[in-house]
N, C-alpha and C positions, 0 to 999 in steps of 0.2 A: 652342878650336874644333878639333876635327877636318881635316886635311886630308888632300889625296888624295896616293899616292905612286905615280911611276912605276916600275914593276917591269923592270929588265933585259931584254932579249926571253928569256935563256938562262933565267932563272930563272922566266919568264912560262911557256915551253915545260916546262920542267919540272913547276910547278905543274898546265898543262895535263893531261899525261899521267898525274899524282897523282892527278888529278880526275875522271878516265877509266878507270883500274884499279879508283878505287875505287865506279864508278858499280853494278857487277853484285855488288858485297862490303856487304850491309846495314850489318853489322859496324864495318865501316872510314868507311862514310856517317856515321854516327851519332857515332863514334868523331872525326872532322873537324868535325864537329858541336857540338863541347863547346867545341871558339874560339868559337861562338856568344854563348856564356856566360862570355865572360870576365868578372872583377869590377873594375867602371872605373864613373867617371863620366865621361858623355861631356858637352862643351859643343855642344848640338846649334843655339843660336843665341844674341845676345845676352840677358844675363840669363837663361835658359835650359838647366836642366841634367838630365840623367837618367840615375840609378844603376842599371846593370845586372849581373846578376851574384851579386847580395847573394845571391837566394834563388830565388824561381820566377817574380816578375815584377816587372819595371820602378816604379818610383817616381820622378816627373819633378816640378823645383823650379822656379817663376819666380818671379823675384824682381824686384818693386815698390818705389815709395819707399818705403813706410811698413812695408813689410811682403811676405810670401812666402803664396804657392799651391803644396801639393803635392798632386798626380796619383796617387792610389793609393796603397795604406802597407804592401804586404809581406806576406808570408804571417802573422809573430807578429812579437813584441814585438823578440826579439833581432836579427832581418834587420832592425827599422822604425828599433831605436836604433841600428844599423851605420851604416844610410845617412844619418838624422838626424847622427851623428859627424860625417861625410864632408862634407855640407851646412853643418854647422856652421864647417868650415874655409875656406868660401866668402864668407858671411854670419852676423851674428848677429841678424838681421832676426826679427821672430818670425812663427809663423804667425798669418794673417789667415784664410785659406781653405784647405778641401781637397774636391777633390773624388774621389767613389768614380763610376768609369764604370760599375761594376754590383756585382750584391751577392756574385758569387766570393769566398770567402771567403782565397783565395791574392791578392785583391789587398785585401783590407778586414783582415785580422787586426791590423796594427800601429796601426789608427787612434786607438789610445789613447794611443801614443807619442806619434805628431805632434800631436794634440788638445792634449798636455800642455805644447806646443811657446809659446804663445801664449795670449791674454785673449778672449774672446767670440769664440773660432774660428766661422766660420761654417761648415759642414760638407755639404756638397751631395752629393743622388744625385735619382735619377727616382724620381717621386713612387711605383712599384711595384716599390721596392728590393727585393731579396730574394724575389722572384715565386718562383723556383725551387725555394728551400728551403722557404719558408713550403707549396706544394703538395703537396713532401713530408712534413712535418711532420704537413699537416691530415689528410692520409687514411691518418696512421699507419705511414706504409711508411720502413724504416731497411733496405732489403738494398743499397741502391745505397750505404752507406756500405763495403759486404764489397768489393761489385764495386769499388769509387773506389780501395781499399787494392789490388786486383790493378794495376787499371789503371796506378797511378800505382807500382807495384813496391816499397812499404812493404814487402812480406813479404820480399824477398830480398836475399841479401848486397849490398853495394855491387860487387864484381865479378861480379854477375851481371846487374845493372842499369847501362845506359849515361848517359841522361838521359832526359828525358822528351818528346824532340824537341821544345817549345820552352822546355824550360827545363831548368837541368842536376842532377843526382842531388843530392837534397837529402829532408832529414827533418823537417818541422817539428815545431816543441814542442809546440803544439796546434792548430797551424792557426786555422782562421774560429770554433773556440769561445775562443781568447784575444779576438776581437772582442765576444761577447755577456757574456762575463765580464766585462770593463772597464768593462764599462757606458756607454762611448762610443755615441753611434749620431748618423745623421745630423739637424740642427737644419733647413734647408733643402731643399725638396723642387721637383723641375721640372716641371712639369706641365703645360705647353704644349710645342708641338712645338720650339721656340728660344726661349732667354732670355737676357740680357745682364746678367753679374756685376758687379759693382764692389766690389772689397777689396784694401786693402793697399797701394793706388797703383795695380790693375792690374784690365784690361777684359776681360773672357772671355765666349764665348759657349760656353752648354751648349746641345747638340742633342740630341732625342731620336731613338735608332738603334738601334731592333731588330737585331738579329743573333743572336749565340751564346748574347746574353740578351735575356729578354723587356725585361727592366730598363736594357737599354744606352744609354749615351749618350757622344757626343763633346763634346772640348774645343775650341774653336776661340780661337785665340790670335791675333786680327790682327793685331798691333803686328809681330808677327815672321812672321806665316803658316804658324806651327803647328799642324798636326792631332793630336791626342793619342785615337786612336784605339779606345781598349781593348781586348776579344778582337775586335774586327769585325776586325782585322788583326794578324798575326803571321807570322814566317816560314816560313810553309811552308802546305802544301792544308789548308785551316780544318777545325775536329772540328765540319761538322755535323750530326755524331750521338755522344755521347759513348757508348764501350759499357758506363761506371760505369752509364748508364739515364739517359736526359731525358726529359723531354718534347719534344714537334718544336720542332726551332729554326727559326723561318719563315723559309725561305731565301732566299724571294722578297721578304723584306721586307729581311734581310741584303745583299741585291744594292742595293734602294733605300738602305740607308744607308751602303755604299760610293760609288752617284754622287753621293749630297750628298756628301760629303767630296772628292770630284774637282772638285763645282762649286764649293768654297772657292779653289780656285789655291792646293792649300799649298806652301809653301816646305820643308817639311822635315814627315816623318814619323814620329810614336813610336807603335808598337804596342803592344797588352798583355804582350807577353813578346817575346822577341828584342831586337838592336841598334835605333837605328834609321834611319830611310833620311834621307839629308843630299841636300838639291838639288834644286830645281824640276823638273827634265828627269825624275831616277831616282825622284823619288817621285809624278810624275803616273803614268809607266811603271807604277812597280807595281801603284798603284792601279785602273790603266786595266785590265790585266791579269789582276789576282785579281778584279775583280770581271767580266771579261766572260768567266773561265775558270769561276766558278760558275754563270753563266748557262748556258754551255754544258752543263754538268752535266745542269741543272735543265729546259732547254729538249729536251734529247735524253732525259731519262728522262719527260718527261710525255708526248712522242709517244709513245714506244715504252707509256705506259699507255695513250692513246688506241687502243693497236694491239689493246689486249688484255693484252700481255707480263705474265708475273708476274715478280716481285722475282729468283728468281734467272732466266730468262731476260731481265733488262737489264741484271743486271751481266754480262751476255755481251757485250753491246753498247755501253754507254754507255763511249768512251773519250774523256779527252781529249785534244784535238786537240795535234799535235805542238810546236804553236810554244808554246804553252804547258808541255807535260811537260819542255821542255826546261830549263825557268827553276827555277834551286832553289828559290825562295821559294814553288815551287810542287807539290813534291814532296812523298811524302805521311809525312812526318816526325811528323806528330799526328796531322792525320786521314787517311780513308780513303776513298777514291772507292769503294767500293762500300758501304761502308756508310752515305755519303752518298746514294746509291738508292736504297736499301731505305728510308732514314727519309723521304725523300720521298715514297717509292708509301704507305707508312703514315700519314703525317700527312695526305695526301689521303683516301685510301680506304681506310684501316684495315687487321685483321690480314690480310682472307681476301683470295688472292691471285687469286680470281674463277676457281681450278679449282674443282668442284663435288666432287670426290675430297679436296678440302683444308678441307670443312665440317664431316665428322665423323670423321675420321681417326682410325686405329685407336691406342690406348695404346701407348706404348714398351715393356710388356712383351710388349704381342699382338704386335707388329710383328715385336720381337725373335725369339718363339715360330716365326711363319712364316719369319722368314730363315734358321734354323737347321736348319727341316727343306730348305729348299733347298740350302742346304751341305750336306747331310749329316749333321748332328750337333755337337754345341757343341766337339768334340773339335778339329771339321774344323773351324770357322768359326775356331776359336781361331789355328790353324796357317797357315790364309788370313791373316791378320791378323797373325802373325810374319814372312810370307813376304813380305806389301806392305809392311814398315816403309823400309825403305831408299828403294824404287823409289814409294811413294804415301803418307807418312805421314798424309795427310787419310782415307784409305780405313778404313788401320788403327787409328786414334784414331774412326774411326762403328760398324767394329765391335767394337769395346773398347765401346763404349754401349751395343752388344745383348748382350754377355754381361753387362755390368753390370746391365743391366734383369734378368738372370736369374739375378743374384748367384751367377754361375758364375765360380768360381778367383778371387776379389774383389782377392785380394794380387797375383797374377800380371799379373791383367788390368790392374788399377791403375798397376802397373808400365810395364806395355807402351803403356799410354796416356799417360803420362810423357815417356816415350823419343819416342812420336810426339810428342808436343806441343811437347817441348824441338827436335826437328828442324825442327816446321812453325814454329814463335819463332823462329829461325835464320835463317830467310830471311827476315823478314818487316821492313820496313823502318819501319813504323808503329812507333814506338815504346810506343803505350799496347798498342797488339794485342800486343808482342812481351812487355810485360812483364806481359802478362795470363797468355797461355799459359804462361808460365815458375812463374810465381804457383802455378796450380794445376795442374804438373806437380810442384812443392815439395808441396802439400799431399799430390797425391794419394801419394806415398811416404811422407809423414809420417805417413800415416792407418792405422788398420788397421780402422777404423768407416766408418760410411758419411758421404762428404761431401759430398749431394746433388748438388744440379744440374751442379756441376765432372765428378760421375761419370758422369753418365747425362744 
């Protein structure tokens, strides 16, 4: 088990001001960030254990008389048989049960390790495992695999990628198609909103809990007052809007399946990625927390659409509240408060942002066309756009888009939208954003063809 240590005051003050220089430095956040992901198995209560570290998410073991339940199985095969190793040196109990909180495929790939683990595994998810991918699949669409390789920074060297804010720089072998290859999949499905498991010697309840998936569900472990959360909680301001492309993730139903997990009285917290939180007091806290921190979100962007406001005039406005930006666990390490606005005003009321000037908007070439003669000339708009790099790199990466639109100086332009892109990733503390822009500021020098939507 885990305990708490007390820190010197000297070396508390120090850590202090370490934590405080590196608040305004993305860089060094991110970078302090990677303790996160240490590789440990933690004993988060009795009989109770959860491998962190291995790969991109948590895999958690209880172990019954007769037998073991594991929580999630790894992004592939090699992370599932790593932490299976590590498990093995605790017990040789075989698996009885596993359950998958949702059908991510970072936490389902290794399921045919553990499966392999035991005799008539029982295997549980919600009965609409896989909502997500099966939607894309049916209506054909494969771009959000392009956009998921930027976001999650596959394309770039390992020192140019940090981690992935909740989970730390990592390649998998095949990710969630090692899960449909194995031909594992789950035998047990939940299909009422609470159900009570028995396997293995051991009592589990599965809750069903909208959040970040349609498909989600919690573990509730009484015997110990364990919450096993899946993504409805991790460290840091929740992704909900991933910019790989989702569909809306119902936020407002994401908040109700944070108070069930408050009204359980857990004893201890494990999330879909990150450590996890040990103690009645710090883990009602957080939970109390994250979830009345995305109410706020959610409460102040729906006014502000009752006002009228479009998308970008409320991420003008919706901030949150100080006593919350202050808490790491809150910070926007994955996701992003403003682009958790925008997917709220769209999951309600769709794309048009209810200007009447935003229904038929002119083409990015026309547009282009008229900015150009207001600068003066593509010569002039080009050298505007050299001159903002430094002092506005958002300015000069929009008009790098209209010379693009006009396939004017393509190499040049290409370039210079690059240089802005890798500056605005610079600051940017979001880690999937930071290693999106970086993504395709690498292509766009890579390229001397055109690389659509990254260009324009």
């Amino acid at each position: 088990m885990k305990t708490c240590t007390i820190v010197p005051i000297s070396i508390a003050f120090l850590l202090f001001c370490n934590i405080n220089l590196a608040a305004g430095n993305p860089e060094a956040l991110l970078q302090e960030r990677n303790a996160e992901f240490k590789q440990d198995i933690i004993e988060v209560a009795p009989n109770v254990y959860t491998a962190v570290g291995y790969a991109v998410s948590p895999t958690s073991m209880i172990i019954g008389e007769s037998g073991i339940i594991i929580i999630d199985t790894q992004i592939d095969s090699s992370a599932a048989q790593a932490v299976l190793t590590e498990f093995r040196k605790i017990t040789e109990k075989p698996v009885a049960g596993i359950v998958l909180t949702h059908g991510h495929g970072d936490h389902t790939g290794g399921l045919h390790v553990f499966a392999a683990a035991g005799k008539d595994v029982q295997i549980w998810a919600r009965k609409n495992f896989n909502q997500e991918s099966r939607k894309f699949s049916n209506a054909g669409l494969t771009i959000q695999g392009t956009r998921g390789a930027r976001q999650g920074g596959f394309l770039l060297p390992p020192g140019s990628r940090i981690n992935n804010g909740v989970a730390k720089q990592y390649f998998p072998e095949r990710g969630g198609e090692v899960f449909a290859a194995a031909g594992a999949k789950p035998t047990h499905y939940l299909s009422e909103d609470r159900q009570r498991v028995r396997t293995g010697g051991i009592e589990i309840d599965l809750v069903a809990a909208t959040g970040e998936a349609y498909d989600e569900l919690y573990v509730w472990y009484p015997k110990e007052r364990v919450v096993f959360a899946g993504d409805n909680f991790y460290k840091s301001w929740p992704n909900l809007y991933a910019i790989r492309g989702t569909p809306y993730r119902d936020v407002l139903a994401w908040i109700n399946s944070l108070s069930l997990m408050i009204n359980e009285k857990p004893k201890h917290l494990v999330g879909g990625h990150t450590r996890p939180i040990l103690g009645e007091e710090q883990t009602t806290i957080t939970l109390t927390n994250y979830r009345d921190a995305i109410r706020s979100i959610f409460d102040q962007t729906i006014a502000g659409m009752n006002r009228g406001l479009t998308p970008d005039e409320l991420v003008e406005i919706v901030k949150l509240p100080e006593k919350y930006s202050q808490l790491d666990y809150l910070r926007e390490y994955y996701g992003n408060i403003e682009w958790g606005v925008r997917a709220i005003f769209s999951g309600y009321l769709g794309w048009f942002d209810g200007n009447p000037s935003s229904l038929f908007p002119l083409s990015p070439e026309e547009e282009a066309k008229e900015i150009v003669k207001l600068a003066g000339g593509t010569d002039v708009l080009l050298s505007k756009a050299r001159s903002s790099l430094l002092k506005n790199p958002q300015w000069t990466a929009q008009l790098c888009d209209y010379l693009l639109a006009l396939g004017y100086a393509d190499d040049d332009v290409r370039h210079l939208k690059a240089d802005a892109l890798e500056l605005i990733g610079g600051e940017l503390l979001t880690a999937t954003g930071r290693n999106y822009y970086f993504s395709v500021a690498k292509q766009l020098r890579e390229s001397t063809d055109s690389v659509g939507p990254i260009a324009q």
